[in-house]
Each structure stands twice: as C-alpha cells, then as structure tokens.
C-alpha positions in Angstrom: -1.9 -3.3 10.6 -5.0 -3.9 12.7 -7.5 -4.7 10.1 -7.5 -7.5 7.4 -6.2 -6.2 4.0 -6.3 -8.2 0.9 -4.2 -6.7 -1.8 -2.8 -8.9 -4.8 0.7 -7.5 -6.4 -1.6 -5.8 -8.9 -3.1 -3.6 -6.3 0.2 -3.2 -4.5 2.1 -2.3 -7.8 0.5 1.3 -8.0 0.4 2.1 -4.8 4.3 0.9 -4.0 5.1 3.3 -7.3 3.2 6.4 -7.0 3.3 6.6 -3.0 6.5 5.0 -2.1 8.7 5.1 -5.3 8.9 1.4 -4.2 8.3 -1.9 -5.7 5.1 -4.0 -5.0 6.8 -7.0 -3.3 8.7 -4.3 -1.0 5.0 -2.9 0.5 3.5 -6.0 0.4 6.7 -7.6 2.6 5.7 -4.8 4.9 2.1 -4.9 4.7 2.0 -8.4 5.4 4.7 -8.7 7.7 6.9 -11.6 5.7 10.1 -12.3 6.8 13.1 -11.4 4.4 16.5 -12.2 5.1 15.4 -13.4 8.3 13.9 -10.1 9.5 10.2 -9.5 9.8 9.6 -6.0 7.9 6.9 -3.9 9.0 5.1 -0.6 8.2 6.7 2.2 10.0 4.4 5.0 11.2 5.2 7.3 8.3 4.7 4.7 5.9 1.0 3.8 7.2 0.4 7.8 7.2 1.8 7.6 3.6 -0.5 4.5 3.1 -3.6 6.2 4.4 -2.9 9.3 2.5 -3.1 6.8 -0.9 -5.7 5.2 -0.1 -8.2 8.1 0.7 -6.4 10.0 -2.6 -7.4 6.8 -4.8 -10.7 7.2 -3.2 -11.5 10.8 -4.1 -10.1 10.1 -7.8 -12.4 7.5 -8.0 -15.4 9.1 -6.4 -14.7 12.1 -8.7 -15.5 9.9 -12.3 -18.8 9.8 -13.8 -19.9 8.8 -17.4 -21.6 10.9 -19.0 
C-alpha cells in the first residue's frame, strides 16, 4: 500500500472478520507486508478493493450516528 496505515490488532480484528472472514494477524501480515514462513504476503488487488469497500462502509456507519 502507498500510504502510511497505522492499525493496531484491535482495528484489524473487525475488519479481518466482517470483510475477509479472516483473522487480524492474517490482514495485518498482508497489510504490512511481514514475512511468514519465509514469504512476504501482500494485499492482492481484490483484497485492497475489499479493503476500500470497508473502510468507506465504516465511514458512512459512522457518519450516519448522531446523539440525540
């Protein structure tokens, strides 16, 4: 990924679950490009679609809450 991204395994966990049916350490591997088994995982370009489409559906479910 181009751009800096600072998720902890908190912030992963949901994502990974609802988005990827994954676990947190699995799109953080591929996020941040660790090595595992001594091959660097990466996003494919479905999963950064897929990663997009969470992000800006977190973002309108957010944007969506008020208190009254």
């Amino acid at each position: 990924m181009e751009k800096y991204i600072n998720l902890d395994k908190k912030d992963c966990s949901y994502i990974a679950h609802q988005y990827f049916g994954k676990s947190a350490a699995w799109l953080q591997q591929r996020i941040y490009g660790y090595k595992v088994r001594g091959k660097v995982y990466t996003l494919s370009k479905k999963d950064i679609e897929t990663f997009n489409f969470a992000l800006q559906d977190i973002s309108k479910k957010i944007g969506s809450l008020s208190i009254s």
